[in-house]
PAZALO-899735 format. One record per residue: residue in one letter; x, y, z of N, C-alpha, C, CB in turn. Coordinates in steps of 0.02 Angstrom, whole numbers, plus 50000, padded with zeros to 5 digits. Glycine has a CB too. Example, Ala and Ser with C-alpha at 12.3 -4.5 7.8 and 13.67 -1.06 7.14 Angstrom:
2
A506604971650390506154977550390506604983550390505654977650452;S506424988850354506844994750357506455000250394507044997050286;
//
This chain:
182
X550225722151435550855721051468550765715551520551115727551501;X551285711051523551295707651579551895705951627551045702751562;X551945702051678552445706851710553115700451719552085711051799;X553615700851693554145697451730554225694351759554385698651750;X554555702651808554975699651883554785707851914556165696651875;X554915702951985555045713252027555685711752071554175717452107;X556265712952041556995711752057557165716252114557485713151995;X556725721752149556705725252183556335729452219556915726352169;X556075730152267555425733352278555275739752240555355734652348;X554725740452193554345746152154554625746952106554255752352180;X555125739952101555465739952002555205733051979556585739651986;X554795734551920554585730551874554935731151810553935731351868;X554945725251803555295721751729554535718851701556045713751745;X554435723351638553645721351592553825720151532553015727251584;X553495712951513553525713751412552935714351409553785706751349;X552895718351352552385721051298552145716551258552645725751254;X551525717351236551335712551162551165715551131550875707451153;X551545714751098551415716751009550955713450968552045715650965;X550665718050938550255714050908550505715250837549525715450925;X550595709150781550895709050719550545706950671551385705950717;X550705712250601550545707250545550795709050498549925705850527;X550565710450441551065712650387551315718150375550895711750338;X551225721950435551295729450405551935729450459550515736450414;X552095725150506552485727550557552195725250637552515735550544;X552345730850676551785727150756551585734950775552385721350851;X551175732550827551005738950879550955738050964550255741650858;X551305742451007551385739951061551175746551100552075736751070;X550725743151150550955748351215551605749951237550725746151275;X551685755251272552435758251321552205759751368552905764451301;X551515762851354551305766851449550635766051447551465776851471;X550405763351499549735762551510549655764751578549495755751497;X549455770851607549385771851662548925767851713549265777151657;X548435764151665547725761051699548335751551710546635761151612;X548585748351682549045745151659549485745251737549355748651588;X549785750151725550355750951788550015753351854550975756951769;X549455755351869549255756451936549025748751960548645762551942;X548835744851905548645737751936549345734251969548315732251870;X549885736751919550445734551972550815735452034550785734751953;X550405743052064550735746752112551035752552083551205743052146;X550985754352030551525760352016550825767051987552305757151933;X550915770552029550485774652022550565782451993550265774252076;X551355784051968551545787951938551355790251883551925786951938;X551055797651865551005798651820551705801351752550535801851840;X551605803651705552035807951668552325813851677551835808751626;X552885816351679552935821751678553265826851622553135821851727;X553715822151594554135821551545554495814651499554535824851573;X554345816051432554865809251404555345813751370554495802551341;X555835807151373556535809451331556655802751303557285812751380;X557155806051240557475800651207558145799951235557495801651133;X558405794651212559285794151256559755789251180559235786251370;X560115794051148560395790051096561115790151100560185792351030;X561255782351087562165783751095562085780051032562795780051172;X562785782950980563075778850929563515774250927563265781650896;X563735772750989564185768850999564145762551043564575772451016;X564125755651003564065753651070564455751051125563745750551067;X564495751051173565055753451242564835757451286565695757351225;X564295760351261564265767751290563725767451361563905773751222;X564065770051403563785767951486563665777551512564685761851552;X563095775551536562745781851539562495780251611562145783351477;X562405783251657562245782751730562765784151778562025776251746;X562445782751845562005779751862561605785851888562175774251903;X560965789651881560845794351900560055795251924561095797851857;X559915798551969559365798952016559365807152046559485792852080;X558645806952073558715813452108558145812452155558675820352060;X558535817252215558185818452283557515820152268558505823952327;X557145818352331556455821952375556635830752361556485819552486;X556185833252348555415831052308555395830352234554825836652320;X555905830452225555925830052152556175823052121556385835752128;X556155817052164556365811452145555785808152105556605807852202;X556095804452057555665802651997555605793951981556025806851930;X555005792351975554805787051929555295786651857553995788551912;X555445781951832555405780651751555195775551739555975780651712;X554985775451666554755770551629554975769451562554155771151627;X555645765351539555865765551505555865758951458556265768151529;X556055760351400556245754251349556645756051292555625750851319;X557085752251263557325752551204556925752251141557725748351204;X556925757451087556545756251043557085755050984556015761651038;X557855755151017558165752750949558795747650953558415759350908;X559195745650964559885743751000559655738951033560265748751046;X560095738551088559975735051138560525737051200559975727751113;X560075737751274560705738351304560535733651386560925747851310;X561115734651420561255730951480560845736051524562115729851499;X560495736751561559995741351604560125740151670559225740051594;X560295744551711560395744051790559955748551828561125745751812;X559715747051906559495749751928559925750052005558905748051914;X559915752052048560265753652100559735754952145560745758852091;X559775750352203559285753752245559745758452335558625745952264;X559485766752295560095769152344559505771252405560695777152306;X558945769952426558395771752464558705771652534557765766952454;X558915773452605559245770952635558675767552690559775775452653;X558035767552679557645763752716557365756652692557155767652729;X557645756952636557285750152597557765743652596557105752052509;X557445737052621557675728752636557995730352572557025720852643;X558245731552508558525731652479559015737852477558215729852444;X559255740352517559775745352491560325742252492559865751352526;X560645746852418561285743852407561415738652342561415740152470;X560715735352359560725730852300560605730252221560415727752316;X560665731252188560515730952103560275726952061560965731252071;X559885726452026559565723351973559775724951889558885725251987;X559875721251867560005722951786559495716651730561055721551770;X559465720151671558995717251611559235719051564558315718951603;X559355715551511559475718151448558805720651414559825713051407;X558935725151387558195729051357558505728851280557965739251393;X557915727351246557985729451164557495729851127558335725451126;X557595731651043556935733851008556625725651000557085738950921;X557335721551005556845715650990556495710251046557225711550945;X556755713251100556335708851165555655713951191556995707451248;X555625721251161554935723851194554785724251246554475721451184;X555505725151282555135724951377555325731851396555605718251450;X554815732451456554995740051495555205738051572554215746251499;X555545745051600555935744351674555335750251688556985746651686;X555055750151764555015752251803555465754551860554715750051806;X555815760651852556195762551903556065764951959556485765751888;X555945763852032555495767152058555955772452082555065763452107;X555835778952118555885784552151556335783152210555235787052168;X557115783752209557505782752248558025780052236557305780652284;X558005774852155558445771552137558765774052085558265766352130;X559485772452087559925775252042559815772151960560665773752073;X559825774051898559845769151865560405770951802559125767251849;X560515767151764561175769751700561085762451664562235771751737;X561625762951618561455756451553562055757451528560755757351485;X562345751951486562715751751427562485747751383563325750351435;X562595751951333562525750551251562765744451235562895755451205;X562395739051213562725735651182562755733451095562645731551220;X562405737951069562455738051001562385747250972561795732350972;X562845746750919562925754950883562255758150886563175755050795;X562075763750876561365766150869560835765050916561125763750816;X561015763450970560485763851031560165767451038560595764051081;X559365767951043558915772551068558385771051124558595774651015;X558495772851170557925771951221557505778951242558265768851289;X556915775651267556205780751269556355779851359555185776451223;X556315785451379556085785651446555515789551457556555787751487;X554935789851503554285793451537554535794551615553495787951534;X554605798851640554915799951690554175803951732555665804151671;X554135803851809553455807951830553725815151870552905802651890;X554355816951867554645823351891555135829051839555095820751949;X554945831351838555535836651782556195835651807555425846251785;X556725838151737557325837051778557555843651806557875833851737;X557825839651861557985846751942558885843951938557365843752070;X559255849951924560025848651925560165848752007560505855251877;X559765853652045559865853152107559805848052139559605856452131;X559355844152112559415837652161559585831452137558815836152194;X559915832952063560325827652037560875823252061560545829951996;X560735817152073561465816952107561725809052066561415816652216;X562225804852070562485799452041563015796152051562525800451994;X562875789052055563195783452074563855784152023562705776452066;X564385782852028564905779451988564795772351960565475779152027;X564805772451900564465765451867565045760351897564385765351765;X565725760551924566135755451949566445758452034566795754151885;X565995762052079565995761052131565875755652158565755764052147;X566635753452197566435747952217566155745352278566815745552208;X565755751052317565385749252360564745747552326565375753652408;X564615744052262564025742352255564365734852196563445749852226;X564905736152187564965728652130564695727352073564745723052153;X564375733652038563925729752008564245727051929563245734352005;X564045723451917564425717251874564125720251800564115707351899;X564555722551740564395725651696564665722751632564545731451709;X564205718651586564485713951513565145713851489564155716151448;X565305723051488566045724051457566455731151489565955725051364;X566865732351502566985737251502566955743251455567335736251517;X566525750551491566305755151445566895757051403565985761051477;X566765759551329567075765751290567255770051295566925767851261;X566545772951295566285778851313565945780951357566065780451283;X566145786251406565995789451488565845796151468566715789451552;X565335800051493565575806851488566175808251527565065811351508;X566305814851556566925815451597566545817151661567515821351572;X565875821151646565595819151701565315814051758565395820651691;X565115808151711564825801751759565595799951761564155794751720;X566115798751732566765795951720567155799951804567145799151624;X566945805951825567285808351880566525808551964567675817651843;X566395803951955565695803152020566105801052060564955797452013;X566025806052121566435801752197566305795552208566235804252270;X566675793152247566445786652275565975788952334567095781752300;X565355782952332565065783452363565015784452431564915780952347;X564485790552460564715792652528563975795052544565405798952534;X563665790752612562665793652600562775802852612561865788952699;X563245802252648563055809952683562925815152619563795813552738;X563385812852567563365817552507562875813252459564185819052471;X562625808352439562275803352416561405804652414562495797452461;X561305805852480560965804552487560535810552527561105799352501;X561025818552541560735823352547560385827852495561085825652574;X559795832252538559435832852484559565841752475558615829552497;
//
């Protein structure tokens, strides 16, 4: 892996190399020895898959509190989508601010999300599948989430979504006291 950009403090944008030949390629996704050279010292705790059939489909923006706030390490292994991160930390030179990447099966790059930041995506092609490695289980209690068009954050999105759950589709507008309690 090598590295991008760091669009935000403790978020890395990494492509992979593949290595190819006739059979197809083979790539790293997680190299723990890999990512501590970058600063990210998170281990695993859990992966998930994340599949939408549609593409439109905007999923986020979601994070969770101390102590259960989590690392990811994600990539598309099929589709392609628009990738956001949110940095909702309220001590960090970046709060407030956002970063986005398009991720896909055919660019091979991974996001580093670090622990504090919100993150969500839209689909931009049918059949999307992304891999996430996350280093905290998921805790509903300390789930909490941005409105992907709150506009105390602007963040600028390819197309307007399709498809919302009704859940991310009804996220308050942003407010730290509720935001950002744990």
């Amino acid at each position: 892996m090598h590295l991008i950009s760091r669009p935000l403090p403790g978020m890395l944008v990494l492509q992979t190399e593949p290595r190819t030949d006739e059979r197809g390629f083979f790539t790293r996704c997680f190299c723990r020895h890999e990512l501590a050279a970058f600063g990210i010292a998170s281990g695993v705790e859990q992966a998930n898959l994340s599949f939408s059939g549609r593409a439109g489909t905007l999923r986020g923006l979601h994070y969770q509190m101390a102590p259960s706030a989590e690392t990811k390490v994600l990539t598309c292994v099929q589709g392609a989508a628009h990738d956001v991160v949110l940095d909702v930390r309220p001590n960090s030179p970046t709060y407030g601010r956002h970063a986005s990447v398009e991720l896909s099966a055919a660019n091979a790059r991974l996001v580093v999300v670090p622990e504090g930041c919100a993150h969500g995506f839209l689909t931009l092609r049918d059949d999307t599948l992304l891999l996430y490695l996350v280093s905290a289980a998921y805790d509903p209690v300390r789930e909490r989430a941005v409105r992907w068009n709150d506009p105390a954050f602007a963040i600028s999105w390819p197309a307007e979504p399709t498809v919302l759950s009704p859940r991310d589709a009804a996220v308050p507008d942003y407010d730290p006291g509720h935001h950002l309690a744990a």
